[in-house]
C-alpha positions in Angstrom: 118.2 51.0 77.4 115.5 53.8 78.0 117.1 54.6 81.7 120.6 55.5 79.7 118.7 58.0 77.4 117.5 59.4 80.2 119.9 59.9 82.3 122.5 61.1 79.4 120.0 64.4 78.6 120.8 67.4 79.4 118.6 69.3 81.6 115.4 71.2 79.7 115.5 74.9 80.2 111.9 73.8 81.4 113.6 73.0 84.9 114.1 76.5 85.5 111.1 78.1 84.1 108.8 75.8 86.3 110.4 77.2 90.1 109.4 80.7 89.2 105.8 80.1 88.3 105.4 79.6 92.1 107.6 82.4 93.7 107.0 85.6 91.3 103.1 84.7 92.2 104.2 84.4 96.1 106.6 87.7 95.9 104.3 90.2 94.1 101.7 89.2 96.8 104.2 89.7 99.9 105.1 92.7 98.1 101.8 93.7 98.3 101.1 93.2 101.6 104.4 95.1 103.4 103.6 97.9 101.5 99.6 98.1 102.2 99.5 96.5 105.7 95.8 97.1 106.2 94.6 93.3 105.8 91.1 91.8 106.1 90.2 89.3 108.2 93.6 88.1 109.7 97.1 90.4 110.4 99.6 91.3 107.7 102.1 88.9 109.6 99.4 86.2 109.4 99.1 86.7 105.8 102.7 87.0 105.0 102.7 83.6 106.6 100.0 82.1 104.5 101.5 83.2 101.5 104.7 82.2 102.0 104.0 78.4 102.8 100.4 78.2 101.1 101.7 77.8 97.7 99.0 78.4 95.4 95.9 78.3 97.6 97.5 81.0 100.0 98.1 83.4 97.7 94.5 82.7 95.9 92.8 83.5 99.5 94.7 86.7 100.2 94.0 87.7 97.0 89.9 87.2 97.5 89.7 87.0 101.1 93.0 89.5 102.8 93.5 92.5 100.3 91.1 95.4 101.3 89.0 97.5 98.5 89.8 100.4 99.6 92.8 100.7 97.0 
């Protein structure tokens, strides 16, 4: 009974929203990086990497640890 009212729903717009709040966060820092290549600690390729597959954690140590402060 509860698995056919499931499975009849259609999909929330919820589904959609939810991808994004991981890759606008991911792109603006890639962004970011190719167009101010000077990097701290580790290469602009290494961070691009990081950022790419380090979801969440990746983009929080570019963020604190990669970007220089000279901008």
């Amino acid at each position: 009974m509860l698995t056919d009212s499931l499975s009849s729903s259609s999909p929330t717009p919820w589904a959609a929203i939810v991808p994004l709040v991981a890759v606008v966060p991911a792109v603006c820092c890639m962004f970011d990086i190719s167009r101010h290549p000077d990097t701290r600690r580790l290469s602009a390729q290494a961070w691009l990497a990081i950022c790419a597959f380090g979801n969440v954690l990746g983009l929080v140590a570019y963020l604190r640890f990669g970007r220089s402060k000279d901008r």
